[in-house]
C-alpha positions in Angstrom: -18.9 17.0 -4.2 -17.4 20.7 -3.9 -15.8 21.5 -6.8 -12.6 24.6 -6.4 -10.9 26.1 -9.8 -7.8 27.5 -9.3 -5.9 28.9 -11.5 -2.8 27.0 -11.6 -0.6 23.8 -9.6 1.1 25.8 -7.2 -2.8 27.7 -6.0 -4.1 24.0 -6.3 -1.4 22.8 -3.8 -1.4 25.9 -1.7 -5.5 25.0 -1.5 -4.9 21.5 -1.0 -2.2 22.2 2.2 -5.4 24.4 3.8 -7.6 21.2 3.8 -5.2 18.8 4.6 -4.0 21.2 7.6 -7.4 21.3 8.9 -7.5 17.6 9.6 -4.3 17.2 10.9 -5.1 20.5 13.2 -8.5 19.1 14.4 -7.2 15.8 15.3 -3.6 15.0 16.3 -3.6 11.6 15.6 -5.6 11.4 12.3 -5.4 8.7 9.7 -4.2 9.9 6.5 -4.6 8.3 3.2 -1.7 9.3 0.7 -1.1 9.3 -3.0 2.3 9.2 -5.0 3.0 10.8 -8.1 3.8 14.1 -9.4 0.2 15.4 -8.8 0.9 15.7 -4.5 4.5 16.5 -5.1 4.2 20.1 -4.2 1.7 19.7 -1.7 4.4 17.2 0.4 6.9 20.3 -0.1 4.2 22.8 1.6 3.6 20.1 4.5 7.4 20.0 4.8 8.1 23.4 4.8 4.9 24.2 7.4 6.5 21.7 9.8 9.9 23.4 9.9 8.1 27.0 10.0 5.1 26.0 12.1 5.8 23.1 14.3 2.8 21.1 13.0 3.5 17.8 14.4 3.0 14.6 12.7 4.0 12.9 15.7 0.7 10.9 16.1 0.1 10.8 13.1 -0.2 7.6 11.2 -0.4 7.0 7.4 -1.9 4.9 4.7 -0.8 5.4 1.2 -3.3 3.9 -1.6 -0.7 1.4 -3.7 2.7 0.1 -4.5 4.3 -1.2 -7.6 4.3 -5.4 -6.9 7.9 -6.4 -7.9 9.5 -3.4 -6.5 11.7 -3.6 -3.4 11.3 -0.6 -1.0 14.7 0.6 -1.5 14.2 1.0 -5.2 13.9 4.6 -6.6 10.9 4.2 -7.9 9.1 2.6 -5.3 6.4 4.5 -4.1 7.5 4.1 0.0 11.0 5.3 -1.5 9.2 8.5 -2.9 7.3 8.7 0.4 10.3 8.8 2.6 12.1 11.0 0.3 9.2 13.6 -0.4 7.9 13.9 2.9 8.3 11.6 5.3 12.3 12.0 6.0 11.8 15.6 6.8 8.7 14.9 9.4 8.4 14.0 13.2 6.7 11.0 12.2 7.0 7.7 13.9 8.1 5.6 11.1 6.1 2.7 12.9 2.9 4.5 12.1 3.8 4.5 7.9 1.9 2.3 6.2 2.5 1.3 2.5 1.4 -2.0 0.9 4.1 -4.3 0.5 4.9 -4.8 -3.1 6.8 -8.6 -2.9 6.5 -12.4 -0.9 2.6 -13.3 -0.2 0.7 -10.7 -2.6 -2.6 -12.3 -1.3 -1.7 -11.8 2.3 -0.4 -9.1 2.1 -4.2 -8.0 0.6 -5.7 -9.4 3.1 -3.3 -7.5 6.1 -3.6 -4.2 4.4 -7.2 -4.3 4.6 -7.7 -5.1 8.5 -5.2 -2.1 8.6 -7.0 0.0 7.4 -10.8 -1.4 8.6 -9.3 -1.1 12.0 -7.8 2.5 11.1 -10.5 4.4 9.4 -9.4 7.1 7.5 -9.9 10.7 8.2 -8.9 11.9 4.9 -7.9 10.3 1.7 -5.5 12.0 -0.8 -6.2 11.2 -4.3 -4.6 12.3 -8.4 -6.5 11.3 -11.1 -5.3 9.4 -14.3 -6.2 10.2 -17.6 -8.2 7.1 -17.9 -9.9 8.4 -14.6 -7.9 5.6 -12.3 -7.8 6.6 -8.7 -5.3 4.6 -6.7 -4.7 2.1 -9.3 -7.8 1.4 -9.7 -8.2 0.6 -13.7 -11.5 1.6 -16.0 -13.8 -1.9 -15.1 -12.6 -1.7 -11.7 -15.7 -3.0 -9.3 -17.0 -0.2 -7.1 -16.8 -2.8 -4.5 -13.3 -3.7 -4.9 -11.0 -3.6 -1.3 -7.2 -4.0 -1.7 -6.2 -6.2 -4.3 -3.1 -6.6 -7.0 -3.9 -5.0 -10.2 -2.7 -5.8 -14.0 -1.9 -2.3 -14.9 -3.5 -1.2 -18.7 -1.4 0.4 -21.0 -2.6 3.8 -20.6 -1.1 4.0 -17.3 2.1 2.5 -17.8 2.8 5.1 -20.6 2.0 8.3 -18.6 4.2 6.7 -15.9 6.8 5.5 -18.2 6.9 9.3 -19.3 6.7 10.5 -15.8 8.9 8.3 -13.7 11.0 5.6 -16.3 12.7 8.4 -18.6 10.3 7.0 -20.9 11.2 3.4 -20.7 8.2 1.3 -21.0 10.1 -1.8 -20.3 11.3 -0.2 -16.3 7.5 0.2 -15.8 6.4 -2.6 -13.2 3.2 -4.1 -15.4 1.3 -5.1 -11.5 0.5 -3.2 -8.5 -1.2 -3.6 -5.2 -4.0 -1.0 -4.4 -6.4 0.0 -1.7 -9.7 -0.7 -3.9 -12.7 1.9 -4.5 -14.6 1.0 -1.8 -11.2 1.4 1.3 -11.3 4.8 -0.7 -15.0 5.2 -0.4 -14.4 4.5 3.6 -12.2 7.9 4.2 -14.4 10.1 6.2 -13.3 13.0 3.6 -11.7 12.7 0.4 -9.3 14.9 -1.6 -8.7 14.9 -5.1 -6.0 16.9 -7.0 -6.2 17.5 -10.8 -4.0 19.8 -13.2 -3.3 20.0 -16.9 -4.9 19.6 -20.0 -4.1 16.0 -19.6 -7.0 15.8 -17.1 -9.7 17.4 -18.6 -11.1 14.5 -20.0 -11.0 12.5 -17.2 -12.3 15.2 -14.9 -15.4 16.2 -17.2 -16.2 12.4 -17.1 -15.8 12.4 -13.1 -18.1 15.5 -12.2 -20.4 15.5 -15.3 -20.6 12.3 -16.4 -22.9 9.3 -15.6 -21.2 6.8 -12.5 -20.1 3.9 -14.2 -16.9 1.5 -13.8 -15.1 2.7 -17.1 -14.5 5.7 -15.3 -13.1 4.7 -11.8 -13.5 8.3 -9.8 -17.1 9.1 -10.9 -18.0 6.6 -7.9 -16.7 9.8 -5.9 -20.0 11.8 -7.1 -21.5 9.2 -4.1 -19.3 10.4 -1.4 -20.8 12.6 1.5 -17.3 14.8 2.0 -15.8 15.1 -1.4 -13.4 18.0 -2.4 -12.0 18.7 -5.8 -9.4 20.6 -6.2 -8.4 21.9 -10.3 -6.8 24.1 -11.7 -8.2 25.8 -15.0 -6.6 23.6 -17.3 -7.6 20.4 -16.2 -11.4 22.3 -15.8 -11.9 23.5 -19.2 -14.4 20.9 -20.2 -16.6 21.0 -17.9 -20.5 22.3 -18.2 -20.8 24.5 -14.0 -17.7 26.4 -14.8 
């Protein structure tokens, strides 16, 4: 696990476009895992804005994200494919065909099922990941199995508050209560993984990930196993831990 303090959001997404950059660079037609959420918000602006300045093509390209709200149409606002399309996709060379976010409605169980032969036969060259204050990656809850593969989640209450707050103008009752979600071990798979975290919010969660024992009641310390991990965090969400 390599650890990077920054000192704020904007040098966390500004570090976070350098690695994700080298992928795509190195390999045209990589697999990306993405996250939703306000954590990667900026970092979709900088891959936006490089494309328009740069050229980088995402024309090969295909795309994974980790989870969708289950009762959520795509067209809805707060669907995460509709905050995909909106925050970066819509302003890419992407070939929609290669997008890939679970489908959150019909055949929950199938569609499971389908989203994990996607991505076994797609292995992932990088996987985006935020962290939750309960230390959720995906939406994978605390007492999530490290074996886990895509599955529907009951979400707790922790995380329907922070996104209640984030996304629902505080309205707990908007907050879908059920998700679909690649599971630790499709996250575990990614040949590389990056992980975001910022604020004061995160500290907790962050101290538990990189100092803590591993153990299912916090989801991301499973990522203290991974060969390629990178953490990127800015000072605020690093002001708990002991190797400052």
């Amino acid at each position: 696990m390599k650890v990077i303090i920054v000192k704020n959001y904007e040098e966390a997404s500004q570090k976070a476009l350098e690695v994700m950059l080298g992928v795509i660079k190195n390999k045209p037609d990589a697999n990306l895992g993405l996250a939703t959420g306000s954590t990667p918000k900026r970092l979709y602006e900088l891959m936006r804005e490089d494309h328009k300045v740069n050229g980088t093509s995402y024309k090969k390209i295909k795309t994974f994200n980790l989870d969708e709200y289950f009762g959520l149409s795509q067209d809805h606002p707060q669907s995460y494919y509709y905050f995909m399309c909106t925050n970066l996709f819509n302003e890419l060379d992407i070939n929609m065909d290669n997008v890939h976010v679970p489908r959150g409605s019909g055949d929950i169980d199938k569609e499971c099922k389908n989203y994990n032969q996607l991505l076994k036969d797609n292995p992932l060259d990088i996987q985006l990941l935020g962290i939750g204050s309960n230390g959720h990656i995906g939406f994978n809850e605390p007492g999530t199995s490290f074996d886990s593969v895509t599955h529907k989640v009951d979400l707790k209450e922790s995380t329907i508050k922070d996104n209640a707050r984030l996304f629902f103008n505080g309205n707990i009752d908007e907050v879908p209560k059920q998700a679909v979600s690649m599971g630790i071990a499709n996250i575990m798979d990614a040949k590389k993984v990056l992980l975001i975290a910022c604020g004061e919010n995160k500290a907790e969660a962050i101290k538990a990930t990189i100092d803590g024992k591993q153990t299912i009641d916090m989801p991301a310390s499973v990522l203290q196993n991974h060969d390629d991990c990178i953490m990127i965090i800015d000072e605020a969400a690093a002001r708990l831990l002991e190797t400052r």
